[in-house]
C-alpha positions in Angstrom: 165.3 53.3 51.8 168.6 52.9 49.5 171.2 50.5 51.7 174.9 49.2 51.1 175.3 46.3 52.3 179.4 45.6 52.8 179.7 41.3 52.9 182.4 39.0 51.9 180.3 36.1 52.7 177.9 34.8 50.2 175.5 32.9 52.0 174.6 35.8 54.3 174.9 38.5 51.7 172.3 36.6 49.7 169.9 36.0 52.4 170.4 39.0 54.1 170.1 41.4 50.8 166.6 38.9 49.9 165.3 39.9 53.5 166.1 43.5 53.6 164.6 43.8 50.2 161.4 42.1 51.4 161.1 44.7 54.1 160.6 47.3 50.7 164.2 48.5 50.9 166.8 48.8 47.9 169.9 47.0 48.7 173.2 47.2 46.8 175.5 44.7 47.7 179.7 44.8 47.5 182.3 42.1 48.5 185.3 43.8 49.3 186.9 47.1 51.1 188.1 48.4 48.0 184.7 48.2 46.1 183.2 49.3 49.4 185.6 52.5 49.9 185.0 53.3 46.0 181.0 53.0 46.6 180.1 55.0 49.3 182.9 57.7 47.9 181.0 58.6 45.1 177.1 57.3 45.6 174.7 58.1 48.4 173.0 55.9 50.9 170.3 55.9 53.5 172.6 53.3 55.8 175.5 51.5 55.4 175.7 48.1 56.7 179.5 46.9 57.1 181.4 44.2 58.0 185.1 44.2 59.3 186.9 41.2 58.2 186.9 42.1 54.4 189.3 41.1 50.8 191.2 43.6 49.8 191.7 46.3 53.0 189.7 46.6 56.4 186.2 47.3 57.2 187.9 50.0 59.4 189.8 51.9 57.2 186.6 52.0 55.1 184.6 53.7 58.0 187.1 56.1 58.6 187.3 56.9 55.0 183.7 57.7 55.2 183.9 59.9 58.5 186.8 61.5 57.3 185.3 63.1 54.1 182.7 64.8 56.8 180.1 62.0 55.3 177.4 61.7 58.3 175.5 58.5 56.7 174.9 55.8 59.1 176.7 52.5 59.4 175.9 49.7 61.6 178.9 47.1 61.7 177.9 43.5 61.5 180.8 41.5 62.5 181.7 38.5 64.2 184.5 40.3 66.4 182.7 40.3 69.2 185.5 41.8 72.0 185.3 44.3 73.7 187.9 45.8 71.8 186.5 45.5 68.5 183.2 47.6 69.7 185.4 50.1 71.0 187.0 50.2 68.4 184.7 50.0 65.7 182.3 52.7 67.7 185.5 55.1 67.9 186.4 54.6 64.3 182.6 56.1 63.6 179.8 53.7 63.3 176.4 54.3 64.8 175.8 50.9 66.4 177.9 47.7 66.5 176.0 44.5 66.1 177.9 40.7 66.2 177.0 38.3 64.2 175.0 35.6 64.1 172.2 37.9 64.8 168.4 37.8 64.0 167.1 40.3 61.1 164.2 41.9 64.1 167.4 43.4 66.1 168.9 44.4 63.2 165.6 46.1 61.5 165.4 47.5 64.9 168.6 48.8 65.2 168.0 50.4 61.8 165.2 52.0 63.1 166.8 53.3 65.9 169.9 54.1 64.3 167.8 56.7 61.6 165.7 57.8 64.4 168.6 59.1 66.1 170.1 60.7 62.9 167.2 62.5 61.5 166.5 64.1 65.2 163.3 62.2 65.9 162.1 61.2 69.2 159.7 58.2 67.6 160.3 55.8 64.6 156.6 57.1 63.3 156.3 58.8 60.6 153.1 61.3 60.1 151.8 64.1 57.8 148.8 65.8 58.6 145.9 62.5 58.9 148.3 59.9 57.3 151.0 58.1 59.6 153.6 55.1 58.8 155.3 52.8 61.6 158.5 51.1 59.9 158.3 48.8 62.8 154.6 47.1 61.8 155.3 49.0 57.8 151.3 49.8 58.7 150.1 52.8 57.1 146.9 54.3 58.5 144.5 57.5 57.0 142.2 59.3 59.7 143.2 56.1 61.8 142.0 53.7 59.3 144.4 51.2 57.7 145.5 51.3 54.4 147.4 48.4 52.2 150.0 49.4 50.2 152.6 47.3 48.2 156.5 47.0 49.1 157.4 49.6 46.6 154.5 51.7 46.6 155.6 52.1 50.3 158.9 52.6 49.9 157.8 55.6 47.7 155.8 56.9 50.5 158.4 57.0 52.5 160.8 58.7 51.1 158.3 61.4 50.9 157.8 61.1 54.2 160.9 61.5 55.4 161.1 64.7 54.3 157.8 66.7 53.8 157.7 69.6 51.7 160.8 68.5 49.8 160.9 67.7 46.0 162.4 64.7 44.7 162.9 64.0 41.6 162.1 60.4 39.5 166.1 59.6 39.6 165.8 59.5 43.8 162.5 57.7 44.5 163.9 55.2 41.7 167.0 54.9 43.7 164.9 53.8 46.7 162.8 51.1 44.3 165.8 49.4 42.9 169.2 48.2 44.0 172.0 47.8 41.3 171.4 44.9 38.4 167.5 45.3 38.8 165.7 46.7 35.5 164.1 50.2 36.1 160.9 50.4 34.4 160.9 53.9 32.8 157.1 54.7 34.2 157.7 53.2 37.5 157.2 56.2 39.7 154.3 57.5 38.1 152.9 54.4 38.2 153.7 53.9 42.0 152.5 57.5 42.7 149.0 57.3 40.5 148.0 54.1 42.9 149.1 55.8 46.0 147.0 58.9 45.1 143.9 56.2 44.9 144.8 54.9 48.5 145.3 58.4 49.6 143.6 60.9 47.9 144.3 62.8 44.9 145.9 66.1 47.1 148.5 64.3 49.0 151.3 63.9 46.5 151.7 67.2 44.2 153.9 66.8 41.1 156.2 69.5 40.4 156.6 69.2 36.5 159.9 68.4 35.0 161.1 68.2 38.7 159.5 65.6 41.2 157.0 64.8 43.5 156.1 66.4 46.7 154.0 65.9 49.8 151.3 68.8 50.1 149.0 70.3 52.3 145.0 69.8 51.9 143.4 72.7 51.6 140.0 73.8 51.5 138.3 73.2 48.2 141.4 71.6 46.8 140.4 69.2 43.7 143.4 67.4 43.1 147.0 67.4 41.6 148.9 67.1 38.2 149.7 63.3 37.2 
């Protein structure tokens, strides 16, 4: 999952970034409301996490700019303004959940969970396709109800094709959930991620539409595999 992270503070945008990327994500990390406003005007994100008390405007005024160009993506406010007030108003303004800080990364993952749970329509966190399934809250991955161990990133791609079954995406997306900004993409990464999943998995599970992306497919009968 591709994440903004909004965080004047050092300290916790450095741990908290080196957490969320352990947990497989890809994090891009900004300072200020104006870089902030900038960011999520012209890239696209997964989830927004966003403080208030920010250089150079108001966490506010940067999730109203968000709401008011009809953009739907989830934000979470982490903030230390923990009145009543601020929740109202931080809830009214247009953010999913409102979480005061200090806080511990479980409730926040959780939150996340929740938070994209509620978005994409789904009644459980789970994620399934035919015999494979994927908790986010454990990151375990079973096939046919066995378990199977995958790598942060080979996981992250999984994911993503998870999320939306059926649905092509391209090199350019699954590399934007793999790396945040500054990190050097490898120009083979993807196949490389996807030709060790189809190991795990089987060779049928991830089709390749050439010169396009990669797809989840169905199994069918007497099916021998799919393009590298």
């Amino acid at each position: 999952m591709r994440l903004l992270l909004v965080e004047d503070d050092r300290m916790i945008g450095e741990s908290l970034r080196a957490a969320l990327k352990l947990e497989g994500h890809a994090v891009d990390w900004v300072t200020d409301a104006q870089a902030a406003a900038t960011t999520t005007a012209t890239e696209r994100f997964d989830l927004v996490l966003l403080d208030l008390g920010l250089p150079k405007g108001n966490g506010l005024d940067v999730l109203r700019g968000i709401r008011a160009r009809d953009d739907s993506t989830p934000v979470i406010v982490l903030t230390a303004r923990d009145g009543l007030g601020d929740r109202v108003a931080g809830l009214d303004a247009g953010a999913d959940d409102y979480l005061s800080k200090p806080f511990e990364l479980d409730e926040l993952l959780a939150r996340m969970r929740a938070v994209l749970r509620r978005h994409s329509g789904r009644a459980t966190t789970r994620l399934t396709h035919e015999e494979l399934s994927f908790d986010p809250a454990t990151r375990e991955v079973t096939l046919r109800g066995e378990p199977v161990m995958l790598s942060a990133r080979e996981l992250a791609v999984l994911e993503a094709l998870l999320q939306r079954p059926g649905a092509i995406l391209s090199r350019a997306q699954l590399e934007d959930r793999l790396y945040g900004w500054g990190e050097e993409v490898e120009s083979n990464a993807v196949s490389v991620y996807v030709h060790q999943l189809r190991k795990k998995l089987g060779p049928e599970l991830i089709r390749t539409m050439r010169g396009v992306g990669y797809y989840l497919g169905k199994r069918e009968a007497g099916d021998g595999g799919a393009a590298a």
